[in-house]
C-alpha positions in Angstrom: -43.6 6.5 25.3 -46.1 4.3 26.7 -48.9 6.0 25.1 -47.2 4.9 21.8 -47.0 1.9 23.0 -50.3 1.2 23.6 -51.4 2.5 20.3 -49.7 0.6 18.1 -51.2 -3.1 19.0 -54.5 -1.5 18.3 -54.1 0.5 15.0 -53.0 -3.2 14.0 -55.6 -4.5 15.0 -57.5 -2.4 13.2 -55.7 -2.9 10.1 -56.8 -6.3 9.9 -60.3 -5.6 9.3 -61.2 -6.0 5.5 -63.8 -2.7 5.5 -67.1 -4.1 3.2 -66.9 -3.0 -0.4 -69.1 1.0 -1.1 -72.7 0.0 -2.6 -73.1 0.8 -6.1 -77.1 1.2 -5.6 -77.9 4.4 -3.4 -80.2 3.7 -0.2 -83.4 5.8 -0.5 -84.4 8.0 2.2 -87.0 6.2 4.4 -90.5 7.8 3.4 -92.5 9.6 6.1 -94.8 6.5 8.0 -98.2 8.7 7.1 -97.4 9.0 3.3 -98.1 6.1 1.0 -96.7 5.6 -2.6 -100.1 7.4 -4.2 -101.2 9.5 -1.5 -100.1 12.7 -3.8 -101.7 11.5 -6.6 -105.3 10.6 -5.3 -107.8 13.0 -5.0 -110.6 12.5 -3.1 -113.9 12.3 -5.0 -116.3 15.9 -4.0 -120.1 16.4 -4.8 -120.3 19.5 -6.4 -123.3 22.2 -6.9 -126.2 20.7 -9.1 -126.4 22.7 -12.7 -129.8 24.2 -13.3 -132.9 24.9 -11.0 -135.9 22.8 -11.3 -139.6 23.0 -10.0 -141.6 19.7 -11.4 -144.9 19.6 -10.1 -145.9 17.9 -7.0 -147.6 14.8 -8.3 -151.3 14.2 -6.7 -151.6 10.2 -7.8 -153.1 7.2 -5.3 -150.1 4.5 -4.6 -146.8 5.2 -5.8 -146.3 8.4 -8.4 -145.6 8.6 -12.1 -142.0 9.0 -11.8 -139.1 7.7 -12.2 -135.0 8.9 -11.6 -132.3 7.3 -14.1 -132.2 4.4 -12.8 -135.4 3.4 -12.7 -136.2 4.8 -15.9 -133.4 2.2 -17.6 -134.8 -0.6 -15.4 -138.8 -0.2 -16.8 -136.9 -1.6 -19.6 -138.7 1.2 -21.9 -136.5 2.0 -25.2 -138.7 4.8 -26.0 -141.5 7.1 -24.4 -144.6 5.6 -25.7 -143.1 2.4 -24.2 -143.1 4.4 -20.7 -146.8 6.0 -21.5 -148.4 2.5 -21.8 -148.1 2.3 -18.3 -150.9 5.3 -17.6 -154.0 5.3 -17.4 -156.0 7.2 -19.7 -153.3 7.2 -22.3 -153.6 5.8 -25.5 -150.6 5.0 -27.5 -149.9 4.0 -31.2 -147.3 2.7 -33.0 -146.9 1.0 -36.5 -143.9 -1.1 -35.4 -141.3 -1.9 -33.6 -138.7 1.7 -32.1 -138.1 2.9 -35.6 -141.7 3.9 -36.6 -143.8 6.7 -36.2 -145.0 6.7 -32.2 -147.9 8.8 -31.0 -150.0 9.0 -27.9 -153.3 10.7 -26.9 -155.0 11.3 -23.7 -158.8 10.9 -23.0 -159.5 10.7 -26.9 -157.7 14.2 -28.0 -153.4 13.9 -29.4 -153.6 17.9 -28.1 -154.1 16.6 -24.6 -150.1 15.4 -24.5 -147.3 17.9 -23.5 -143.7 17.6 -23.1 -141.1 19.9 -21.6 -138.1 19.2 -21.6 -135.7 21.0 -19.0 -138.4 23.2 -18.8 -138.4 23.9 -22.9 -142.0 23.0 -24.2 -141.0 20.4 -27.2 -143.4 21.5 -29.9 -144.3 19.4 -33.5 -142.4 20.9 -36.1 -142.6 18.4 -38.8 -145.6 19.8 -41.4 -146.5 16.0 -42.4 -147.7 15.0 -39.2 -150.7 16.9 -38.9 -149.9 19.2 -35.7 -149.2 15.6 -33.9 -146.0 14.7 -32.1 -143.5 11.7 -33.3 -142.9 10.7 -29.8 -140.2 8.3 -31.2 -138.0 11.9 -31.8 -137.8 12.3 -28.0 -134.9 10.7 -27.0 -135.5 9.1 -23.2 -132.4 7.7 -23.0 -130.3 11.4 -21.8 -133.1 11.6 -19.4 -132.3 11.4 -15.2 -136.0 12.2 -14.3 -139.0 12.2 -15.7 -142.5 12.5 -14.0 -145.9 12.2 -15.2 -148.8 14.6 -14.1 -152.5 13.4 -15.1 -154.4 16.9 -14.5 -158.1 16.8 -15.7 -157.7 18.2 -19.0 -154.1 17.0 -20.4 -151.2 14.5 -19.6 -148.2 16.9 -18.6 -144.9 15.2 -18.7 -141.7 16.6 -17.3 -138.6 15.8 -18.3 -134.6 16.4 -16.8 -131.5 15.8 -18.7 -128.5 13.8 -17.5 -126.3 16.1 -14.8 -123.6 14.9 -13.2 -122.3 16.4 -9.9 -118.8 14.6 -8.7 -115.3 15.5 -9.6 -114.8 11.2 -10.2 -115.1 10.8 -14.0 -118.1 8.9 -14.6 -118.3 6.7 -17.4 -121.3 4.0 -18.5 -121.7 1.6 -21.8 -124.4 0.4 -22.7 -125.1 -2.5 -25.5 -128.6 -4.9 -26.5 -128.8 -7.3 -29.2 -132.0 -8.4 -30.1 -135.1 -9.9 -32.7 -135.4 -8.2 -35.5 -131.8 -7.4 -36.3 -131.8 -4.9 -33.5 -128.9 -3.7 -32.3 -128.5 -0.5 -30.1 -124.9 0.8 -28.4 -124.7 3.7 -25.6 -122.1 5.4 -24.0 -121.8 8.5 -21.6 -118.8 10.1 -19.5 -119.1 13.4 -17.3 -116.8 15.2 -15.2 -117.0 17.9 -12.9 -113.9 20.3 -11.8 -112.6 21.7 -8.9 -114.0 25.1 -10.1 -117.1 24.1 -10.5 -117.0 23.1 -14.4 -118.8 20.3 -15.9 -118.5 18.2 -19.4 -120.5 16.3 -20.3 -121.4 14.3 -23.7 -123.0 10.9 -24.5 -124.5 9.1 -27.4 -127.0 6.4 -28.1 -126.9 4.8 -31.7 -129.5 1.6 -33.1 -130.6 -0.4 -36.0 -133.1 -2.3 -37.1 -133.2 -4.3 -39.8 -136.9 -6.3 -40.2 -137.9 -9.1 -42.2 -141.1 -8.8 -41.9 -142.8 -5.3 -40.9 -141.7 -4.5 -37.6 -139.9 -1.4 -40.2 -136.7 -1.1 -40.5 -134.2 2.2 -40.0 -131.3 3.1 -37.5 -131.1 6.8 -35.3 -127.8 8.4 -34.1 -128.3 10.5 -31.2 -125.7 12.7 -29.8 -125.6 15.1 -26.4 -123.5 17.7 -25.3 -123.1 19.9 -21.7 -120.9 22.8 -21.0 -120.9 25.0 -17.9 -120.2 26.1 -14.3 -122.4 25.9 -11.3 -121.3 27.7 -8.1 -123.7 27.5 -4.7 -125.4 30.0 -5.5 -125.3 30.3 -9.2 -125.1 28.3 -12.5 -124.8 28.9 -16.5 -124.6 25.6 -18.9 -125.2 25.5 -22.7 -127.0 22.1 -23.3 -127.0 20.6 -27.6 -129.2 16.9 -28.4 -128.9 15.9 -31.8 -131.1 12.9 -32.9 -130.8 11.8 -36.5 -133.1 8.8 -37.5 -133.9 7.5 -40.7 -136.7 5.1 -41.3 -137.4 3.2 -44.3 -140.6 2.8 -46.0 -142.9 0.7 -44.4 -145.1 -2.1 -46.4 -148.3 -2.6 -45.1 -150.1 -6.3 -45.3 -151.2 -6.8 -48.7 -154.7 -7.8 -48.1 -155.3 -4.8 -45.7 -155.3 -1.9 -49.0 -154.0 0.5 -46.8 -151.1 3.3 -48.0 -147.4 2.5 -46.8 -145.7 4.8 -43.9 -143.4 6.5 -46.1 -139.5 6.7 -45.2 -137.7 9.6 -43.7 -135.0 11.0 -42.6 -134.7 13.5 -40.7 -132.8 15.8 -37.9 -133.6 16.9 -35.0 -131.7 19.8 -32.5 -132.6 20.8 -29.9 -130.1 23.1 -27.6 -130.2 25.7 -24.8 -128.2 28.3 -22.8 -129.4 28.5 -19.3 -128.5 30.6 -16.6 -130.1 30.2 -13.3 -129.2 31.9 -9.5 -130.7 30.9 -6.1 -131.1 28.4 -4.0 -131.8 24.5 -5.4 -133.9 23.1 -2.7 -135.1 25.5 -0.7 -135.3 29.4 -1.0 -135.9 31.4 -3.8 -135.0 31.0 -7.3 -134.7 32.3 -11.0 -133.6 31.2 -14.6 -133.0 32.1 -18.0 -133.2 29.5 -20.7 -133.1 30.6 -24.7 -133.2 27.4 -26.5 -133.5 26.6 -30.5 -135.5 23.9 -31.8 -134.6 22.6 -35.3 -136.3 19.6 -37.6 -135.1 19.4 -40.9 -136.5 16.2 -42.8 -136.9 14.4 -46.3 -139.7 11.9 -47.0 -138.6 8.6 -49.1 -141.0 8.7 -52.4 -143.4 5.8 -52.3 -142.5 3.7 -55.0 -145.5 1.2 -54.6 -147.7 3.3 -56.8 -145.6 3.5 -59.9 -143.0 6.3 -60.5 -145.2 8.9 -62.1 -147.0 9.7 -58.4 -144.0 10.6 -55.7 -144.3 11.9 -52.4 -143.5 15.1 -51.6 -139.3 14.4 -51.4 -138.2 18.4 -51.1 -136.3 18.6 -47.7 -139.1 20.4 -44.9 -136.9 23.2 -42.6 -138.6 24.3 -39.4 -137.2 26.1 -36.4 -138.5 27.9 -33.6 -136.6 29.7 -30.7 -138.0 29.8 -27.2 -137.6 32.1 -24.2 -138.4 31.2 -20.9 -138.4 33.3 -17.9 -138.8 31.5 -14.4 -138.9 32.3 -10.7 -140.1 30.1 -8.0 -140.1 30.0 -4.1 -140.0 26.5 -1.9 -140.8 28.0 1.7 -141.4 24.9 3.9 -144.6 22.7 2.5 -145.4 25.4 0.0 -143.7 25.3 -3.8 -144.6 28.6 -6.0 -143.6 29.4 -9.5 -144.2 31.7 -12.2 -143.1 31.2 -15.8 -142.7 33.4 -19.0 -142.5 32.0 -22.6 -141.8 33.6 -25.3 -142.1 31.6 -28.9 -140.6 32.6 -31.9 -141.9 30.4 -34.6 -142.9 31.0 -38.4 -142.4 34.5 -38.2 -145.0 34.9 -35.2 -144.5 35.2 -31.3 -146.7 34.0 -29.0 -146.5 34.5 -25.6 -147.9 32.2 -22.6 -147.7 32.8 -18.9 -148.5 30.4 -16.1 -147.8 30.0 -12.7 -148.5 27.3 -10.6 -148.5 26.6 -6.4 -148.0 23.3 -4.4 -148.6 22.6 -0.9 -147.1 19.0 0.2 -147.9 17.1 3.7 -148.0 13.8 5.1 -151.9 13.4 4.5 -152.3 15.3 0.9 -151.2 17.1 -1.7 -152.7 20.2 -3.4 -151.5 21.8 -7.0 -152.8 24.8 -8.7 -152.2 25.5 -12.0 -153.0 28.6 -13.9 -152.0 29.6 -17.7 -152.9 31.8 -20.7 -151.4 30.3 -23.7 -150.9 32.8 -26.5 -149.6 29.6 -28.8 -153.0 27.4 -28.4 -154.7 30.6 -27.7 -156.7 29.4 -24.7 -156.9 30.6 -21.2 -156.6 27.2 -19.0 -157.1 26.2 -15.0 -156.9 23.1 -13.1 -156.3 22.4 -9.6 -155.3 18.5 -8.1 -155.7 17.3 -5.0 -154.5 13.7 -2.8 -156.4 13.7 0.3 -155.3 10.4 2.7 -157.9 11.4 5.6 -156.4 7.7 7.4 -154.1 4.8 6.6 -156.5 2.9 4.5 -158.4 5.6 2.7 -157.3 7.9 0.0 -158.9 10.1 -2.4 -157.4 12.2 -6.0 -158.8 14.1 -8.6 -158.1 17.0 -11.1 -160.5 19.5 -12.0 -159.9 21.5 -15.3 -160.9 24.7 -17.6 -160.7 25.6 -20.9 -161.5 29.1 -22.3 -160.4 29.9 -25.9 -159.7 33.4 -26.9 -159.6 35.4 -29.8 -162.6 36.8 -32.1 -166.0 34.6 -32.3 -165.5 33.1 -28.9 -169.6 33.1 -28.6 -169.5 29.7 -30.5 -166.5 28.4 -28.4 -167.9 27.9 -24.8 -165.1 26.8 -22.2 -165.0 22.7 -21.3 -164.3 21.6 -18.1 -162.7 18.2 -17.3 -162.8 16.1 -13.7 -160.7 13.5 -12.9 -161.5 11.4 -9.3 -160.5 8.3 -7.9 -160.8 7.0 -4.5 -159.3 4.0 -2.8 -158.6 2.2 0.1 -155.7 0.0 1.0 -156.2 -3.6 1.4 -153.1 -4.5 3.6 -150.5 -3.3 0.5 -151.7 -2.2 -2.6 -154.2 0.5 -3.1 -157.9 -0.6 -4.8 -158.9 2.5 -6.7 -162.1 3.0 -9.1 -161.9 6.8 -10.7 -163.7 8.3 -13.7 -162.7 10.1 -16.7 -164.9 13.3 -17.8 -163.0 15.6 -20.7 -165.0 18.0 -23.4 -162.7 17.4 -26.4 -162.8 20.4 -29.2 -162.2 19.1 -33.1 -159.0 17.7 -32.9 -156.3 16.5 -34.8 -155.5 13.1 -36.9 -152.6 10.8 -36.6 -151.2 11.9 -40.5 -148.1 10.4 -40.2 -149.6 6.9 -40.7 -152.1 7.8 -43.3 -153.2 10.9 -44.8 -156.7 10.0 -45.0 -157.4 9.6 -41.2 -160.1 12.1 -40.2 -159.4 14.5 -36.9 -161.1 13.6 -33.9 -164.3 15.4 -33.2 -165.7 17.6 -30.8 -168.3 15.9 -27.8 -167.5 14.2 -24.2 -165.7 11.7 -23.2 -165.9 9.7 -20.3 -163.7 6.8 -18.8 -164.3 4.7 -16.1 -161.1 3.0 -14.8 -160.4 0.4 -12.0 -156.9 -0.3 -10.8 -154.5 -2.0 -8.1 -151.3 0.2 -7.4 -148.3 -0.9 -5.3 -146.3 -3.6 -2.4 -148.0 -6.9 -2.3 -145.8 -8.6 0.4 -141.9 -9.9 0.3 -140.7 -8.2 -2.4 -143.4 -8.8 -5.3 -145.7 -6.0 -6.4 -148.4 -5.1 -8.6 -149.3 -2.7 -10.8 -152.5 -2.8 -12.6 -155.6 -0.9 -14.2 -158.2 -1.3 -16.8 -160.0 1.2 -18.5 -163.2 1.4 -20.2 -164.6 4.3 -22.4 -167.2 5.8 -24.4 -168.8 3.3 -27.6 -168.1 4.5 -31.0 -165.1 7.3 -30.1 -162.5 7.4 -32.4 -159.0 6.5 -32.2 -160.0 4.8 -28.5 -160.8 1.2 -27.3 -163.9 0.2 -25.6 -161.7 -1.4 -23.0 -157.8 -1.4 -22.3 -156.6 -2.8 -19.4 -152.2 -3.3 -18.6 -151.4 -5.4 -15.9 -148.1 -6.0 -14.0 -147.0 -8.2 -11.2 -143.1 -7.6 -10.3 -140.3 -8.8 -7.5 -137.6 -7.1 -6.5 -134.9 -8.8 -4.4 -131.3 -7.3 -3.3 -130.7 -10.1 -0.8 -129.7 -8.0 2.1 -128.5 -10.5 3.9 -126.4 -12.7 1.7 -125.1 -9.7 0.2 -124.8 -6.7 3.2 -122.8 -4.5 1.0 -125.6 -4.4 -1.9 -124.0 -5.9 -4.4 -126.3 -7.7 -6.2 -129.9 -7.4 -6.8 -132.8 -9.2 -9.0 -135.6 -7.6 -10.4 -138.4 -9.2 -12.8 -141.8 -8.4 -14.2 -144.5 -10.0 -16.3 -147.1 -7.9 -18.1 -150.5 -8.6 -19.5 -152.1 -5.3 -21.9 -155.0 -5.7 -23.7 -156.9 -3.5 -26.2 -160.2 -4.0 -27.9 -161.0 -2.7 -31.6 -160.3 0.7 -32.7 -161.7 2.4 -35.1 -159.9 4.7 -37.3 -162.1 7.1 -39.3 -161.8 7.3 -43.0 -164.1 9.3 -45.3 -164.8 6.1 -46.8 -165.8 4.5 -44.0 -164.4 3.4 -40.7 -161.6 0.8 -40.9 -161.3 -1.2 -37.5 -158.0 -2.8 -35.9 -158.4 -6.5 -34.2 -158.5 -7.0 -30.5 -154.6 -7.1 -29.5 -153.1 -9.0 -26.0 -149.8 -9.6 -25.3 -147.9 -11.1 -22.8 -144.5 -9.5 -22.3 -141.7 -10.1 -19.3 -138.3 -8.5 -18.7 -135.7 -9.4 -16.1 -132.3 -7.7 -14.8 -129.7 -8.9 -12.8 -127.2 -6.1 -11.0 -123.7 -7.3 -10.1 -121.4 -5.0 -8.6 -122.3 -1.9 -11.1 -123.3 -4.2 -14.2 -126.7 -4.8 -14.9 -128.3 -7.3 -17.0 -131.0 -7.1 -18.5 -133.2 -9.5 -20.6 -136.7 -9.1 -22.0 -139.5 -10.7 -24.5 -142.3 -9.3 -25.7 -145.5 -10.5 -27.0 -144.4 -14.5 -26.0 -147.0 -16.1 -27.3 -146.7 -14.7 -31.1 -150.0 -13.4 -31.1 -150.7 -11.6 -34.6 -152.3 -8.1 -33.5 -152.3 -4.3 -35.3 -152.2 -1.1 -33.5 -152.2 0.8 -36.9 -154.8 -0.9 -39.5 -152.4 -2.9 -41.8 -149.5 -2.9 -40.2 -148.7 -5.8 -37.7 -147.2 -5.5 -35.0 -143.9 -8.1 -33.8 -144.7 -11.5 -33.2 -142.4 -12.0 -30.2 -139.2 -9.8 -29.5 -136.3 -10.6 -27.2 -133.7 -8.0 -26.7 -131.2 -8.3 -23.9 -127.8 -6.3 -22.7 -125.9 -4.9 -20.1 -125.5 -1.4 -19.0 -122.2 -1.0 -16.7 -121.4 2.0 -15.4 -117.7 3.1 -14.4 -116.5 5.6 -11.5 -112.6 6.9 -12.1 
């Protein structure tokens, strides 16, 4: 009884409290306190095994080396190769206009003296109307993420690597220029790589130009593509560049009588299935790459000389299929490798086998380089050397030899080529003098601006050059040579000199994190007459100086870039005829994406 009692005053109580009204909006469970909202979703970004295995020489220059990684390749503000080869010595380059035209280049007064290769794949001329010489304008620098220069005694070597990408991030870059001359040029890129080890990769580059004048007009639409796997040990990719340009036919000055460079347009692919096993930077190594080349062109009629005499318009097919068998060691200081190719081209294989060794140290480098050539049927040494015996005093040179084979050799007698230069270091920069010495066969002619140009001819040349390589002091540097040669050697100038003073700021300080950074150049070349031979006579070009600069400005991962060339308008040829831009500015910004 008194139990009740005592219970009923408090279940009124409780009665008298209103209880709140049930929430119509569920409450979430509380999330764990070392989870975020994304954590599920984010993967970390992972570096993944390179595709490909790669030996490029050891380079044996005074001051810094002929090479350059993407970056620095974009940054030389070169649109094309021949742009890149006016910077070496000993090179001579030639052009009929602005990037659309026909672009050659020929070392120490020979156009055999220049090779390309190309992840390894020798790039050989396959266009008939050129005369055996290259169209440097079909190599497409742009899907390039190395390239390095080697200057042995007898020949330019130059080395090229296509575009890899190694992170699981999606990487992404545009670029786009605007410039004189209705020039317009777009690129883009993206590339992947997958947990497994995949990669995808494809990019593109397209320009125009559209002239006034006769820079030469025409547009190109290149086009790359990468499939694959690469595992630690192991790698297999199939590789495709497609470069399609078209030129049109370009007009010559009326009082120079010379014949128009006729129009074209033609394709280019070139593509490869590579497999390669061992280790990348040290250890042994081997690989497999069957590529196709493939040109396919038309040339425009020339319609200047009435419509009863045409050019030959029938479309020219060429193709040629390559094998190349590679092994190499890297064992400490020492590099070795041996290559095998095999050439399939015009219903004929030739075969060539070289090897080469390198031995790297603080105080020198040494390169050997042995090959027998079943293409240029010649049996060919050469052997570099950097020697840096103290801090102010280097020395370099090349040594080369040139047997040819085959039947009636008696008349053929090998040449040998040197190459020397020593220096010393005056507090930055390295002060060099060096000479030139090559025993050129008969040679070839530059057909692809005129028909009538005669080969070069067999006999010595020698070059003598001077040049200042390298760091002046806070930030500005210099890069500069001049070269004279032989009198009265066709296709070369008495004297050509290119000169460069740059500075190169990142403003570590005011920007610890590297966000932005300032580079600029101004350049000086200059060239003296050249005389082009003709049956009728030698016809002679003008002295040609120009005064070009270029400057880029990185923020964040945008860079932008601006550049003139030729400032001063000066009226020059390179071709006889045909002149060259009066002043070109191009500028653009290449930005580059990550996720």
């Amino acid at each position: 009884m008194a139990g009740a009692l005592l219970y009923a005053p408090v279940s009124i109580s409780l009665a008298q409290v209103v209880p709140p009204p049930a929430s119509e909006v569920p409450i979430p469970v509380k999330p764990k306190t070392d989870s975020g909202p994304d954590s599920a979703h984010v993967k970390t970004d992972t570096i993944k095994a390179p595709i490909g295995r790669f030996a490029d020489p050891a380079l044996y220059e005074i001051g810094p080396q002929y090479e350059w990684n993407r970056t620095q390749l974009f940054a030389t503000g070169a649109f094309t190769l021949v742009d890149l080869l006016d910077r070496i010595p000993g090179l001579t380059t030639f052009r009929s206009g602005w990037i659309s035209t026909p672009q050659t280049a020929m070392y120490a007064g020979n156009f055999q003296r220049v090779r390309i290769f190309y992840d390894g794949v020798e790039i050989d001329n396959l266009d008939a109307r050129t005369g055996g010489v290259i169209d440097l304008a079909s190599v497409p620098i742009w899907s390039l993420e190395h390239l390095s220069i080697e200057r042995a005694a007898d020949e330019t070597r130059i080395y090229m690597r296509s575009w890899r990408v190694e992170n699981t991030d999606p990487y992404t870059r545009a670029d786009v220029a605007t410039g004189n001359e209705e020039t317009n040029l777009y690129r883009g890129f993206y590339g992947k790589r997958f947990d497994n080890g995949g990669v995808l990769q494809f990019a593109g580059q397209q320009y125009g130009v559209t002239s006034s004048r006769f820079a030469g007009s025409g547009d190109a639409l290149s086009l790359l593509t990468r499939v694959g796997v690469a595992k630690k040990g192991w790698s297999i990719d199939g590789f495709m560049l497609r470069h399609h340009p078209t030129r049109d036919m370009q007009r010559p000055v009326a009082a120079s009588e010379r014949p128009p460079v006729l129009g074209l347009d033609a394709t280019y692919t070139d593509a490869y299935l590579r497999a390669a096993v061992g280790g990348v930077d040290a250890g042994p190594w081997a690989q497999l790459t069957v590529a196709s080349l493939g040109y396919s062109g038309t040339t425009e009629p020339n319609r200047t000389i009435g419509a009863a005499i045409l050019a030959d318009t029938l479309e020219r097919r060429a193709s040629e299929t390559q094998y190349n068998l590679s092994a190499g060691m890297t064992l400490g200081a020492l590099r070795a490798e041996a290559l095998d190719r095999l050439r399939a081209l015009g219903g004929a294989t030739y075969n060539a086998v070289s090897g080469r060794a390198d031995v790297v140290s603080p105080i020198g480098t040494i390169s050997g380089f042995v090959e027998h050539d079943g293409f240029r049927n010649t049996t060919n040494f050469d052997a570099g050397i950097r020697a840096q015996p103290a801090p102010i005093l280097a020395f370099s040179g090349s040594i080369a030899e040139s047997i040819p084979g085959g039947t009636g050799t008696a008349s053929q007698p090998a040449r040998t080529s040197v190459r020397g230069e020593a220096a010393i270091r005056l507090f930055g920069p390295w002060i060099a003098a060096g000479l030139i010495r090559a025993d050129n066969p008969d040679g070839l002619a530059p057909l692809v601006y005129d028909t009538l140009f005669l080969p070069t001819r067999s006999g010595q040349v020698t070059g003598k050059t001077i040049s200042i390589r390298g760091p002046i002091v806070a930030g500005f540097g210099i890069d500069a040579w001049v070269t004279q040669w032989n009198d009265s050697v066709a296709y070369l100038p008495r004297y050509q000199s290119r000169s460069e003073i740059n500075y190169a700021n990142n403003f570590a300080k005011q920007f610890p994190r590297g966000d932005f950074e300032v580079k600029v150049a101004g350049i000086y070349e200059y060239r003296s007459h050249v005389d082009f031979p003709l049956s009728a006579g030698d016809v002679r070009t003008p002295v040609s100086k120009t005064l070009s600069a270029i400057l880029e400005i990185r923020i964040l991962r945008a860079i932008i870039s601006y550049q003139q060339r030729n400032i001063m308008g000066y009226q020059y040829d390179v071709i006889p005829g045909f002149e060259m831009p009066r002043v070109l500015a191009n500028y653009g910004v290449r930005w580059e994406f990550w996720n």
